[in-house]
Each structure stands twice: as C-alpha cells, then as structure tokens.
C-alpha positions in Angstrom: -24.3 -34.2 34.8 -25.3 -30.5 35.0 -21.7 -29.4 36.3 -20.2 -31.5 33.5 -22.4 -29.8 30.7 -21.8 -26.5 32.1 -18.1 -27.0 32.1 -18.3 -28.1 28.6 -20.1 -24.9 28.0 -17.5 -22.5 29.7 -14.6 -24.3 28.0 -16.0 -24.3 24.5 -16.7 -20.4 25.2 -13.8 -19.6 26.1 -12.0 -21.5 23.7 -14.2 -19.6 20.9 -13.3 -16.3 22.4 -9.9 -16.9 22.5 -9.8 -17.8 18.8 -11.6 -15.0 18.2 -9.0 -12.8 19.9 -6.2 -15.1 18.2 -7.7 -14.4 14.3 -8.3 -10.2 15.5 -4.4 -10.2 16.3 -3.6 -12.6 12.8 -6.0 -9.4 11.3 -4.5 -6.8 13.1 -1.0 -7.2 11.4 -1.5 -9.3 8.3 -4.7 -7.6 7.0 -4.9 -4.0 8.5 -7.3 -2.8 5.8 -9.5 -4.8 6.6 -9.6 -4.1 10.1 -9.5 -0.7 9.1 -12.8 -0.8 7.3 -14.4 -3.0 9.8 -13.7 -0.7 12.7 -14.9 2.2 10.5 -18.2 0.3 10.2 -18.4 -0.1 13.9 -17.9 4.0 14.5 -14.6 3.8 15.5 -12.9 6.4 13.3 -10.0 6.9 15.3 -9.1 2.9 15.4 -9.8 3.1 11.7 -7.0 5.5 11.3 -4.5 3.9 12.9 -5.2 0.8 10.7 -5.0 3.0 7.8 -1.6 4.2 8.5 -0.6 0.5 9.2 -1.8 -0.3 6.1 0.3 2.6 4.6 3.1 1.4 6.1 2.9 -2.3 4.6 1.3 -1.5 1.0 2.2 1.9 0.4 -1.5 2.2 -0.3 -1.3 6.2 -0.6 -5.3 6.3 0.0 -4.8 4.8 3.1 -2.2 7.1 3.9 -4.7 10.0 2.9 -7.1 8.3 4.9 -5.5 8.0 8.2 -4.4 11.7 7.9 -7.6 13.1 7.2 -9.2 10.6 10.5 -6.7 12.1 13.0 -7.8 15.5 11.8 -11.6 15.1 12.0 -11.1 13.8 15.3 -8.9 16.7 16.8 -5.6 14.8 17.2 -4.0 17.4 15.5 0.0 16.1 16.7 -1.1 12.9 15.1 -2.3 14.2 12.2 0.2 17.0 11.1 3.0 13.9 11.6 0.7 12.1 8.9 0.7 14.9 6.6 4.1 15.4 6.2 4.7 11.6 5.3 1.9 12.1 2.9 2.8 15.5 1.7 6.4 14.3 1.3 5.2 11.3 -0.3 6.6 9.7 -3.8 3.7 10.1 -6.4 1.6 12.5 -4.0 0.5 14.8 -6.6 -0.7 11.8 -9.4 -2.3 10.8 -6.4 -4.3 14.0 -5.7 -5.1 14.6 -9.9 -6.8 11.5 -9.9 -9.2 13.0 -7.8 -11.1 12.4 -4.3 -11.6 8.8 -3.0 -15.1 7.6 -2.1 -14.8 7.5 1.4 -15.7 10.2 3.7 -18.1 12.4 1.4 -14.8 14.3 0.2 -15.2 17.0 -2.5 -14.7 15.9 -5.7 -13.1 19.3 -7.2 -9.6 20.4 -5.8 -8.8 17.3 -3.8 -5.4 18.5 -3.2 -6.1 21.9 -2.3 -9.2 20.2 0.5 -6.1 18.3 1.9 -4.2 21.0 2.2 -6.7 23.3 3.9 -7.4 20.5 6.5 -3.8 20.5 7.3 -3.6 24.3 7.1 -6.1 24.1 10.2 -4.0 21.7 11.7 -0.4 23.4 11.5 -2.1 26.3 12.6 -3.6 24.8 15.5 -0.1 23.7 16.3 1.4 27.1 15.8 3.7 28.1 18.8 4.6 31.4 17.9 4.4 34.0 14.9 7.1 31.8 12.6 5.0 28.9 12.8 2.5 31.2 11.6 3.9 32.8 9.0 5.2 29.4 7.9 1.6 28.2 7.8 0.4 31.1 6.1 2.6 31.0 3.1 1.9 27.0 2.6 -1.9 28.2 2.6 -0.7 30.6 -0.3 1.4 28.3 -2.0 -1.1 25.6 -2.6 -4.0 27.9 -3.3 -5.0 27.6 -7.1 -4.7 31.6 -8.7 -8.7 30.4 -9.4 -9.3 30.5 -5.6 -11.9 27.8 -5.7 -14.4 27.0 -2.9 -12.7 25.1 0.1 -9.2 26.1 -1.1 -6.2 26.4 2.1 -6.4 29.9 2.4 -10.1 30.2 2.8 -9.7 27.0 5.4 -7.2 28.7 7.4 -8.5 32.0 7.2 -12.3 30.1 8.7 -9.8 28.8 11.5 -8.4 31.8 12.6 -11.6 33.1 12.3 -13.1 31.0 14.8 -10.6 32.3 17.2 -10.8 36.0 16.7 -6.8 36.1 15.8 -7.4 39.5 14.2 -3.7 40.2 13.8 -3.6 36.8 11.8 -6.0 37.6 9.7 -4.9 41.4 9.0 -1.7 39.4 7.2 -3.9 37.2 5.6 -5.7 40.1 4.0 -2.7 41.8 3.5 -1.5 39.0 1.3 -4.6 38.7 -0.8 -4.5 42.3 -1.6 -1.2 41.8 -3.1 -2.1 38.7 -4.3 -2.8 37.2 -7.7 -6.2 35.2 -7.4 -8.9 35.7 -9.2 -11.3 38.1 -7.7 -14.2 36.1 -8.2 -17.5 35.7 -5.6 -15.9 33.5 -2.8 -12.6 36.0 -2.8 -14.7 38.7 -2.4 -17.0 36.4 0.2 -13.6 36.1 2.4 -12.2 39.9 2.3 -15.8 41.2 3.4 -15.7 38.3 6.3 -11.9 39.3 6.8 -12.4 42.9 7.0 -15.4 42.9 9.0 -14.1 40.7 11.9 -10.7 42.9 11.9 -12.3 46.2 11.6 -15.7 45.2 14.6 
C-alpha cells in the first residue's frame, strides 16, 4: 500500500512539474513581459532583459526596448547592449518616446531621459572602442546629443567619467579640447568637469 501511495505521490509531482515547465515555455513566447517582470522580481536582471527585448520584438513596446538596453548595460554585456541601442536609437518614434519622459522602472532620472540614455551608451561604445576612429566616432555622438544647457548626467559628462576611470589622458585632452571650443553653457557642472578634466591630464 505504501509503494502504491508513494508512486501516486512521484507521478502526481512530476506531472505538476512538468506542467509547470509546459505553462513557463506557453509564457516564455506568448507573454514575455510578463516573464520579464517576474524574473526581474526574482533578481534576475539579465533574464529580464532578454524578455524585454522579446517583448520588443512582438509588441514594439519601445519601453521594453529601452529596458532591455539599459539591463545589458548595468550588467556589463556591453556587445549586447550597444546591438540594443542601435535598434533603439534607430527606432521609429524614438525621440516622442524620450520627451515623454523617464519610465518608472529602474530609479531613472526624470530630467533629460534622452541625454541619460545616451550617456549609458556613450560608456558602452566606448568600452567597445578598438581604435582612435571608434573613439572619435564616440566622442562626437557624446557632443551631438549633449543639450547646449549641459545638464547633470548629460553624454559628455558620462563618457568623460568613463575615460576617467581609466586614466585615457589623451581621450580626455580631446574632450577638453572640444569643450573649449564648444557652445555649452558654462554653468557649475561644466566647470565641475574641466577642473576634473584638467587635473587628471595635467597630475
């Protein structure tokens, strides 16, 4: 009688577990934003990405998109995440998206969305950088998307914070350079960054 109940047991177990693995796979390609927030709750940003983009890819849900960019970046999968960001960047509707301001998830900024995700993929292209035209090519994005109000967090402060962190002094001579004979406003956090810049090219 005990074998038979323990049987029983073992079949209705596995039988249970194998539904549950059935309904994860149903989830996994008919509902990937919900799997996306669920594996968010469980810690697993990097799973949550991948959903994200999955979700992208069947809703053209641009926050999802977003989302999954700004995961692979946070988690240092920088080939992942500059592939991301130019399907975002490249995106249809991109720059409605980014005016109508930061999305609650991830404590994002809520001023200069645009210019946050372009600093974050700043960092990243320059990561990737190979040689001194991927460089410069980086460098003059950073420029582009700055705002002439150079707010905090903007893509040339983000990049220049990268290089910084690796000593590329020769880096950041062009990037002071170029805000010499730049255009931005010469408020507090432009003057912050040339002291910074100067000081860690100069000893």
């Amino acid at each position: 009688m005990k074998k038979v109940i323990l049987k029983t047991a073992l079949i209705t177990l596995g039988a249970a577990i194998a539904c549950g693995a059935i309904l994860i796979v149903i989830l996994c390609f008919a509902a990937p934003k919900v799997m996306m927030d669920f594996t968010a709750s469980m810690g697993m940003e990097g799973v949550s990405g991948n959903f994200a983009y999955s979700e992208w890819e069947r809703s053209g849900d641009m926050e999802c998109l977003a989302r999954s960019f700004l995961t692979a970046e946070k988690g240092g999968d920088d080939e992942t995440a500059s592939a991301r960001w130019d399907v975002l960047y490249a995106a249809d509707g991109f720059a409605d998206y980014c005016e109508s301001g930061a999305p609650d998830f991830d404590d994002l900024p809520a001023y200069g969305y645009r210019e946050y995700l372009a600093g974050c993929a700043a960092r990243v292209k320059y990561r990737l950088a190979s040689d001194e035209g991927a460089k410069d090519a980086v460098l003059g994005f950073a420029f582009a998307e700055t705002d002439p109000a150079f707010a905090q967090g903007n893509p040339v402060i983000a990049l220049s914070a990268e290089a910084l962190t690796k000593g590329d002094t020769a880096f950041l001579s062009q990037i002071l350079s170029r805000l010499d004979a730049s255009e931005f406003e010469r408020n507090e956090d432009f003057t912050r960054l040339t002291e910074k810049l100067e000081a860690s090219i100069h000893g």
